[in-house]
N, C-alpha and C positions, 0 to 999 in steps of 0.2 A: 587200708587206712580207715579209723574210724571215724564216723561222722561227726560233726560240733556241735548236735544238738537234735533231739527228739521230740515229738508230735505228743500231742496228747493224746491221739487217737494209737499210737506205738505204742503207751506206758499201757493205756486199757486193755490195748490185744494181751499184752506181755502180763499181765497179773489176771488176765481171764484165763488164758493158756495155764501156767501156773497153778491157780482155782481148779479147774477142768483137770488137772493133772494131779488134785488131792496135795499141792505144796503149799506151804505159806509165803503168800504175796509181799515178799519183804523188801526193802532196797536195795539191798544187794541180789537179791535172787531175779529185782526186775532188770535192774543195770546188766545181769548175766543174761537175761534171754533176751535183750535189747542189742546183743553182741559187745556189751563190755564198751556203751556209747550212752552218751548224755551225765549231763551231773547228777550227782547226788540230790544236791537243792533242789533241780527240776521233777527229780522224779517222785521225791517226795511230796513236794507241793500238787502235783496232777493226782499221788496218791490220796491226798487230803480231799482234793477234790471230787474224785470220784466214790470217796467214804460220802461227803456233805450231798453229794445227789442223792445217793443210793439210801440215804437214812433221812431226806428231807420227806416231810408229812405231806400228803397229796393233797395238790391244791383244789379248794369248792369252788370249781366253776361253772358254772351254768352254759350250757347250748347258746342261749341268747348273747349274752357278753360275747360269747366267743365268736360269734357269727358277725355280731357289730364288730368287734373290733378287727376282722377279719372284710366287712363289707366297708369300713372306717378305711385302713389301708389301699384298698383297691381303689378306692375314692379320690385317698390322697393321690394316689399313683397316676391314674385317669389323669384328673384337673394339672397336676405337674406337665404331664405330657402335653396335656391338650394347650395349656400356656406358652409352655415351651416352644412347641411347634406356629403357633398364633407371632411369637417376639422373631421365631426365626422368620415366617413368613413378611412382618413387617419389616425386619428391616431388609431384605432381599430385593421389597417393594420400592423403600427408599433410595437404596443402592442403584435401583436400574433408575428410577426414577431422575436422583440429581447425576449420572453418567450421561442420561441424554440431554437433559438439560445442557451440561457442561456442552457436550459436543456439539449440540444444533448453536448452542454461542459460539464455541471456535471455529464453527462453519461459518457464521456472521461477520466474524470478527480475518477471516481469510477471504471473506468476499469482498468485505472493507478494504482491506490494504490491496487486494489487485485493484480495485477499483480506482484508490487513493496512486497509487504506481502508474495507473493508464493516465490519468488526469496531468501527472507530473511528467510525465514523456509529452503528451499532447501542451504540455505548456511551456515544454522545452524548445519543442520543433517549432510554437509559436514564438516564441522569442527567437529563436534564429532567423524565421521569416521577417517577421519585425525590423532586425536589424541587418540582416539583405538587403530587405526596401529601402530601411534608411540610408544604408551605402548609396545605393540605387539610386533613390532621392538627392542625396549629396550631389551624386557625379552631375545626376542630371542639371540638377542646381546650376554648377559648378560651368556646366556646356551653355546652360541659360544665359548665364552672365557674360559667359567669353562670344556668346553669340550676339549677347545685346550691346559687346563693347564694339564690335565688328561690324554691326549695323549702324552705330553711331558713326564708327569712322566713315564706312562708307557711306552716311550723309553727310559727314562733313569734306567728303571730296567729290560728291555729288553736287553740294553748292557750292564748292570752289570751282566745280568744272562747269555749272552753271552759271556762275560769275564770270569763266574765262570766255566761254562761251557768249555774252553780252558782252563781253567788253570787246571780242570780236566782230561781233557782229554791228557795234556802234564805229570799229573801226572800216569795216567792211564798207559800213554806209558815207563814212567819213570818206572814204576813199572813192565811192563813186559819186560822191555828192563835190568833191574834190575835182574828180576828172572828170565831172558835165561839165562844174565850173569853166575848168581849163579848155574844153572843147567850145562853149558858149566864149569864151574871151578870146581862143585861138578862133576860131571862125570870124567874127567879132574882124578882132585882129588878121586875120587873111585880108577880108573881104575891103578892109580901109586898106590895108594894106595893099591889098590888086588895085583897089580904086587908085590909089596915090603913089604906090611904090610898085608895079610893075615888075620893076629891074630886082626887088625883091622878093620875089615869089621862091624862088631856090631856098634861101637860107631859111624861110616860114617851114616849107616842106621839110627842109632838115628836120626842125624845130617839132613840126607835127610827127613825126618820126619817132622822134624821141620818146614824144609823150607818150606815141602808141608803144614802144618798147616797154617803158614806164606803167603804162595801162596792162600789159602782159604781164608783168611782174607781178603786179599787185592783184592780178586775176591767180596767177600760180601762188599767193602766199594764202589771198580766198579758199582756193582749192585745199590747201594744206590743211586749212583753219578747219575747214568742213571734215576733213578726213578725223582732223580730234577729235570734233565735237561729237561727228558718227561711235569713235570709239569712247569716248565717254558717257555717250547715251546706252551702248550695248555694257559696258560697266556701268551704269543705275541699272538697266535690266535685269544681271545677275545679282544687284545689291539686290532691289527686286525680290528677285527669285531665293535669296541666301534671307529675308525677312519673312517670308512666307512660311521657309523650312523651317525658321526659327517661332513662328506662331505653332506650327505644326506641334514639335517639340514640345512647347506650350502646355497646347492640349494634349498630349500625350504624361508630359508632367502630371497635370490634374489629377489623369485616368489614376495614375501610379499614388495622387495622394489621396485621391477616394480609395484607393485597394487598401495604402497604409491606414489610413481610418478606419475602413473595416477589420483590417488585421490587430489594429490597437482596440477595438470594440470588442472580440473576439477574445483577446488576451484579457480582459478584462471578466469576459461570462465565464471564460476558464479560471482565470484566480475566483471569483465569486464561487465555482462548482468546487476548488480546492477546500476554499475553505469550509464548503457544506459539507464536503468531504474529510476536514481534520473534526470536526465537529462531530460528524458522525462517530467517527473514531473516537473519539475524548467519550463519546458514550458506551459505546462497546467496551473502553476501557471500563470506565464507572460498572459499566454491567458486569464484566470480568471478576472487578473486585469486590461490588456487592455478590455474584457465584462462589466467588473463594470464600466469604463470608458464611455463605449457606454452605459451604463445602464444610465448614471450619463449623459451624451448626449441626450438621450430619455427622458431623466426627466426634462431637459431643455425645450425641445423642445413641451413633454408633457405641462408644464407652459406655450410656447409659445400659443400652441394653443389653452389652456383653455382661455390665452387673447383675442386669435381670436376670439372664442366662446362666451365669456362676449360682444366682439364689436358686432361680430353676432346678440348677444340678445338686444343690445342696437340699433344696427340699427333696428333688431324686431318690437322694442318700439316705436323707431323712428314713422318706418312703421303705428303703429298703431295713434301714437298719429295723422300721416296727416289723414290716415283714418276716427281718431274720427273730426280730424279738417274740414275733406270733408264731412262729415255726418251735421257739423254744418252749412256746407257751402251751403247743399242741404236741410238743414232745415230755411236759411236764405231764400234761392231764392224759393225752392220751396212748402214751409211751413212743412218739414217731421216730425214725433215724433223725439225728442231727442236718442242719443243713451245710456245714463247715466246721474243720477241724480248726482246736487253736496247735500253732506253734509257739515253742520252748524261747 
């Protein structure tokens, strides 16, 4: 299959060959030793061209020109590179530059929130202590008052029993002040009686009898009366002793409201660390956002100098195209190989 198109350096082999062979380098003769490949148009035109070199007038160049413009190029070339390499260098600079940046902040900004996380556990567990105590405090409350109602009763049946107690003992005395009486009035009474009534000494003695039966009674309701008042003195005792518990208590309360004080002081330096701590935070944010900023800055500047970089490469180009233009210029004056072919 033949090919879709030929080199300019094909059509010059093919009419040198041709030349060299004593033929006339004609279109058709060069399309035939091309193998019957490339247009007419093309090969014409490379012919033209290679007529307009070969009968162009030699160019007056001088040594010097040619040496600048040849020390001109290498110049260019140099300072391209040397630029080039300087814009890669800085921004490579910059690149590591705002990366650590960035990272030693999300390292700040990761030591923030555990930090901000410990504070909010520790101000959880205080609020639970908190309100332990306060249960705690309630009940105790709660025992205070059912103790203080307990101790009231039992002084108000400690003066009842102390009232019962006097009014016994007024009957008590009532009763032997009673029965001296009656023995002062029965003796009394005997002794008129022995004096004048003789014949009546029998029914006296009944009568003293009686009394003293009477006298025994009121001795066993004495004894009884004692036996209360023993048990209502050993109940004040326990009342007593159930007042004391309840001081105790008391001071045991206190203890529990000085804890709760300090535990509400405490929850208090912890909200205050909280909040040094959202504060923190709200800054490491701001800092975040002014980094995104500078990131958002670098990424400008980044564009900037991929521009630089493109002119870079375009003066590169530049560079080369004079090079190839000095290669032609030193194949003009001083007949050198080509440095590239054109294609059709």
């Amino acid at each position: 299959m033949a090919r879709t198109g030929v080199y300019f350096s094909d059509v010059k082999k093919a009419r040198d060959k041709l030349v060299a062979q004593g033929r006339r380098p004609s279109i058709d003769a060069v399309r035939a030793a091309l193998g019957d490949t490339g247009s007419k148009t093309t090969i014409h035109k490379f012919l033209r061209e290679l007529d307009v070199e070969e009968n162009a007038p030699e160019l007056n160049v001088t040594d010097t020109i040619l040496t600048l413009a040849k020390q001109l190029g290498e110049q260019l070339k140099q300072e391209a590179g040397v630029e080039l390499e300087a814009v890669r260098n800085e921004m490579s600079d910059l690149r590591a530059a705002h990366a650590s940046q960035l990272a030693e902040m999300e390292r700040e900004l990761a030591d923030a929130r555990l930090k901000h996380d410990d504070f909010t556990r520790k101000l959880a567990a205080s609020q639970v202590e908190c309100a332990a105590l306060q249960d705690q405090l309630h009940a105790q409350q709660i025992a205070r008052h059912t103790a203080e109602q307990h101790s009231i009763d039992l002084g108000a049946r400690l003066a009842d029993a102390q009232q019962h107690q006097t009014s016994l003992e007024d009957k008590h005395r009532q009763a032997r002040e009673a029965l001296e009486h009656f023995r002062t009035a029965a003796k009394e009474q005997r002794d008129q009686e022995a004096r004048r009534h003789a014949h009546q000494l029998q029914g006296v003695q009944v009568e003293l009898r009686d009394a003293r039966l009477a006298a025994a009674m009121k001795q066993e309701e004495m004894t009884r009366l004692n036996k209360e008042a023993a048990a209502l003195v050993a109940e004040v005792a326990a009342g007593k002793q159930a007042a004391f518990l309840d001081r105790e208590n008391i001071r045991h309360l206190t203890r529990q409201m000085t804890r709760l004080q300090a535990a509400e002081t405490r929850v208090d330096v912890l909200g205050a660390q909280l909040a040094d701590s959202q504060a923190r935070i709200a800054g490491f944010e701001d800092a975040a956002e002014k980094a995104t900023a500078v990131n958002e800055t670098l990424r400008q500047q980044n564009a900037a100098l991929e521009v630089q970089v493109a002119n870079a490469a375009l003066t590169n180009e530049l560079t080369n195209a004079l090079a190839e233009r000095l290669a032609k210029l030193d194949q003009a004056v001083f007949g050198l190989p080509a440095a590239s072919d054109k294609q059709a």
